[in-house]
VEXDREN-2710 file (C-alpha; in Angstrom, 1 decimal):
% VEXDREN-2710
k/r/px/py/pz
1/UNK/119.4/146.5/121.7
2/UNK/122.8/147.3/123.5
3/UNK/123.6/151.0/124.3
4/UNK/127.1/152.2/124.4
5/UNK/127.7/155.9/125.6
6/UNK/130.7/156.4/123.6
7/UNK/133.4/159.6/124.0
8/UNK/135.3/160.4/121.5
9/UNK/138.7/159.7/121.3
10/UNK/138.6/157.5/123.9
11/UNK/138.6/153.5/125.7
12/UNK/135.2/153.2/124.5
13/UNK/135.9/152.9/120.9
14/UNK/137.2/149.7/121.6
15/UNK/133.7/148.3/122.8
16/UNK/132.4/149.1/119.6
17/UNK/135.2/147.4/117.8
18/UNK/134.3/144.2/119.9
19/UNK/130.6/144.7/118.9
20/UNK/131.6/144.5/115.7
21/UNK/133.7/141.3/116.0
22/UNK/130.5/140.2/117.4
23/UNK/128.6/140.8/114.8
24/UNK/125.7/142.6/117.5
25/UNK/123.4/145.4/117.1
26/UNK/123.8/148.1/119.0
27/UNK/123.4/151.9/119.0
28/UNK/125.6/154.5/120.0
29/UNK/125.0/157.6/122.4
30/UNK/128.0/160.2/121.3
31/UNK/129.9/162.6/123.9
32/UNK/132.6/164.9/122.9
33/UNK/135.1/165.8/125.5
34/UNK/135.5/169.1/126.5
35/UNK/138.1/170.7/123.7
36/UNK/139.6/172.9/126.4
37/UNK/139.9/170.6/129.0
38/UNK/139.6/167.3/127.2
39/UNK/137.5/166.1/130.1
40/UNK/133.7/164.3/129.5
41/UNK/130.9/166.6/129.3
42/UNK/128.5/166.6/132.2
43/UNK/125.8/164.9/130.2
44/UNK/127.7/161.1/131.2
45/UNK/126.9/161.8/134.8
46/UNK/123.3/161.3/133.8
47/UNK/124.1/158.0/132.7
48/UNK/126.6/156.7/135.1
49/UNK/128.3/158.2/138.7
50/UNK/131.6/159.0/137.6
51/UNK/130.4/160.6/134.2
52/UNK/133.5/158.3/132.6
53/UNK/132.6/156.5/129.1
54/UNK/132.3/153.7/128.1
55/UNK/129.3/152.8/129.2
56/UNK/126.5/150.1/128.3
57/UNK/123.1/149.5/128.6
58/UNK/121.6/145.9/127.7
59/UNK/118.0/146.0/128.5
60/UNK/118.0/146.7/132.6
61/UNK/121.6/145.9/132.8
62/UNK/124.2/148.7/133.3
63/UNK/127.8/148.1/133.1
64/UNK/131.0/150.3/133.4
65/UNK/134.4/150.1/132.7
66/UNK/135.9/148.5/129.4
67/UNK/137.7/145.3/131.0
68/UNK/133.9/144.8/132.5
69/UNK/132.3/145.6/129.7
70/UNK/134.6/143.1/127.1
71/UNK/133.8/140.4/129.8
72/UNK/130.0/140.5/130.0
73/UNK/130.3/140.8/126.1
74/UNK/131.8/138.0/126.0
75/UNK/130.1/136.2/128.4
76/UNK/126.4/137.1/127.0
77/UNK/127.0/137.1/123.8
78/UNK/131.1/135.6/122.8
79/UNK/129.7/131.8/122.7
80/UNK/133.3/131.0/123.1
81/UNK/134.7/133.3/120.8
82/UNK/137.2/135.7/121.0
83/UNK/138.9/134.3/123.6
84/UNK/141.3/131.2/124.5
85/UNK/139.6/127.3/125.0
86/UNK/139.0/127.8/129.3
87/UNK/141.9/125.8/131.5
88/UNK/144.4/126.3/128.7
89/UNK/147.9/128.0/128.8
90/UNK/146.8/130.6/126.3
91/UNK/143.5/131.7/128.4
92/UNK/145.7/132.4/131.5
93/UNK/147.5/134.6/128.9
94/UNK/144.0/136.1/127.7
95/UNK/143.2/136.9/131.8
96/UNK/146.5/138.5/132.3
97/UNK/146.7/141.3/129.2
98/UNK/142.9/141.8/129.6
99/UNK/143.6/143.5/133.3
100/UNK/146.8/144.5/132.5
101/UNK/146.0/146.3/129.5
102/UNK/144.1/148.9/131.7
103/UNK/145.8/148.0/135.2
104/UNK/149.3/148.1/134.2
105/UNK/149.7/149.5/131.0
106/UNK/147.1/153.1/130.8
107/UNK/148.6/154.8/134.2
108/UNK/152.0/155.5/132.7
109/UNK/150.7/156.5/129.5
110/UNK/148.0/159.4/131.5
111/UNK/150.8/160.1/133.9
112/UNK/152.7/161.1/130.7
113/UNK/149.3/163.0/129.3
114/UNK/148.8/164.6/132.4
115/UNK/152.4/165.9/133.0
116/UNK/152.7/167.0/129.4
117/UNK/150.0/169.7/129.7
118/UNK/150.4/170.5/133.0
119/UNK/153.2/173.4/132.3
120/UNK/150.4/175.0/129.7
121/UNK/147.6/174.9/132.0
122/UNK/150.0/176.5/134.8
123/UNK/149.5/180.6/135.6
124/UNK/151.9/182.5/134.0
125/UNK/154.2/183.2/136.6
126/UNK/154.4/179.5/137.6
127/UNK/154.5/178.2/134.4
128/UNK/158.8/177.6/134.8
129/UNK/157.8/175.9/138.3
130/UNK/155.3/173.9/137.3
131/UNK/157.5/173.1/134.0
132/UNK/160.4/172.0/136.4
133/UNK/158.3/170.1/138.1
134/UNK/156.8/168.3/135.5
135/UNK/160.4/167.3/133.4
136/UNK/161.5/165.7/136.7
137/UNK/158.7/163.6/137.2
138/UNK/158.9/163.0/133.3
139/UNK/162.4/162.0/133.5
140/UNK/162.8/160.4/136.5
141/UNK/159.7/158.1/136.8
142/UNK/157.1/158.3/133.7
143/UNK/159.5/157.8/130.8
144/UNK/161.2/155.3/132.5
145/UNK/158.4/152.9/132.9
146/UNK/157.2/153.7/129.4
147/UNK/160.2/152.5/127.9
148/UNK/160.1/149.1/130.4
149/UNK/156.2/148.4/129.4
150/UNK/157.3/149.2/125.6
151/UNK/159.8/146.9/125.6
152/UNK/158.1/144.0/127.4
153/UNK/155.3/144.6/124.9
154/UNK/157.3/144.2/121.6
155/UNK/159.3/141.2/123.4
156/UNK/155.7/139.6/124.2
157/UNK/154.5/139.7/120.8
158/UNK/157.6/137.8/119.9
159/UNK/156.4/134.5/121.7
160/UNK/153.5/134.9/119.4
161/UNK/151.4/136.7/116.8
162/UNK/148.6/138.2/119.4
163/UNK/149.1/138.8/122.7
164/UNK/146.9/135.8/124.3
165/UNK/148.6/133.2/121.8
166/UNK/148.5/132.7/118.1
167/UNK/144.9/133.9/117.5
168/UNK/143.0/136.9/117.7
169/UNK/141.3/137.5/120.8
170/UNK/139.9/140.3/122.6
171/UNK/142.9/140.6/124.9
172/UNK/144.2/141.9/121.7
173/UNK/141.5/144.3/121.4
174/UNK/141.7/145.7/125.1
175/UNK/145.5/146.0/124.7
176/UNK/145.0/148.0/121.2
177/UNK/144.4/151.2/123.0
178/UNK/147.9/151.0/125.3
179/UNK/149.3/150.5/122.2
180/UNK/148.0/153.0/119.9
181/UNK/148.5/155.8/122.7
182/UNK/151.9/154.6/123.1
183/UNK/152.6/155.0/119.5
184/UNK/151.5/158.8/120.0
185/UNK/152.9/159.7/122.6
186/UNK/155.7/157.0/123.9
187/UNK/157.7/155.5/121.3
188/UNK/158.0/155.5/117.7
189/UNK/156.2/152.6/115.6
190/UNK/159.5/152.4/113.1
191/UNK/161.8/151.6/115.7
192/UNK/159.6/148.6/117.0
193/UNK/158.9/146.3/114.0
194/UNK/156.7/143.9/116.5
195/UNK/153.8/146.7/117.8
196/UNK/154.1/148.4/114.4
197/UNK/153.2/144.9/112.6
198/UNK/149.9/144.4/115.2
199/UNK/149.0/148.2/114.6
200/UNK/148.8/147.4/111.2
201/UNK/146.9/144.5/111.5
202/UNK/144.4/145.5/114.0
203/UNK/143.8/148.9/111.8
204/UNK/143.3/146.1/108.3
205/UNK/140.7/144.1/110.2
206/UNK/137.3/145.0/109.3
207/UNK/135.4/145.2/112.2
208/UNK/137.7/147.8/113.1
209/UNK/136.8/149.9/110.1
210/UNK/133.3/149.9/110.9
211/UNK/133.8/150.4/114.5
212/UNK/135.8/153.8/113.5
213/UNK/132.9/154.7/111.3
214/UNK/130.5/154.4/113.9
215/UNK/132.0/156.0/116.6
216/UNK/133.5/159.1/114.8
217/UNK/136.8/161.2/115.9
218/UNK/139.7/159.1/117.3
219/UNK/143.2/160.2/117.2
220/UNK/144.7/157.0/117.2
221/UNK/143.7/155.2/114.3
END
């Protein structure tokens, strides 16, 4: 049976969501993050170097990182589903928002986390530094490129009702993270009728029900 080291609020709840899609067994290993820190405990550097989730174990096989993970999924178990007929416009599509969702889309997103808490982790006496600091970088770089990825995602799903084409793939599922943290924490889902209208239907579909039941605390949902 597959393993997936699973951390809350996290990537890795989208492994179980393609699990589910799958229709697989599989049994989940749970980590909470650190509620100071927000960090992984030290317990995932048992299971992997880096002690980052997700995580999976299939029988002798260990494999890291969710664009790696969705791919051997896919590739031991898909049987052509979930993603685009091979040598086809829409499967270039699928390749490209499959990397980019974690390539392109996640750094501004953690640059924005990251620069958002500095000020309050900051000594006292350098919190109004370390504050400057951190609006500047905010203002001049991270917000910027937030509002460019934004855009060019609600202008994407205007060519078609998923991201890879016209049906649900998992491109759609690696991509749902991006999105959902954006909605938190980079633009409002009101003023963008396109990634409001997938958030709603990625959060009807089933499998995604069960894989929020199976994982436990995500923010995002």
């Amino acid at each position: 049976m597959i393993k997936v080291h699973h951390l809350n609020d996290s990537r890795s709840q989208r492994v179980l969501w393609l699990l589910e899609e799958l229709g697989l067994d599989y049994e989940v290993v749970r980590y909470q993050r650190d509620p100071r820190s927000r960090l992984a405990p030290p317990e995932l550097l048992k299971v992997h170097p880096l002690g980052k989730s997700p995580v999976i174990e299939d029988g002798e096989v260990v494999v890291a990182e969710t664009g790696a993970i969705v791919e051997y999924l896919l590739d031991a178990y898909g049987h052509g589903r979930l993603r685009p007929t091979p040598g086809t416009p829409d499967a270039r599509r699928f390749t490209y928002w499959l990397h980019y969702a974690e390539g392109s889309a996640m750094p501004p997103l953690l640059l924005k986390l990251v620069f958002s808490v500095l000020p309050q982790r900051a000594p006292g006496l350098m919190k109004p530094l370390v504050k400057g600091v951190a609006n500047k970088a905010l203002a001049g770089f991270v917000e910027p490129q937030l509002r460019a990825h934004v855009a060019y995602w609600e202008a994407e799903l205007g060519r078609s009702e998923w991201f890879a084409g016209d049906q649900f793939t998992a491109a759609d599922i690696m991509m749902s993270f991006p999105v959902e943290a954006g909605a938190d924490r980079a633009f409002d889902a009101a003023t963008k009728p396109r990634l409001k209208a997938f958030l709603d239907r990625i959060h009807a579909r089933p499998a995604y029900r069960r894989a929020l039941e199976r994982g436990g605390d995500y923010s995002y949902a």
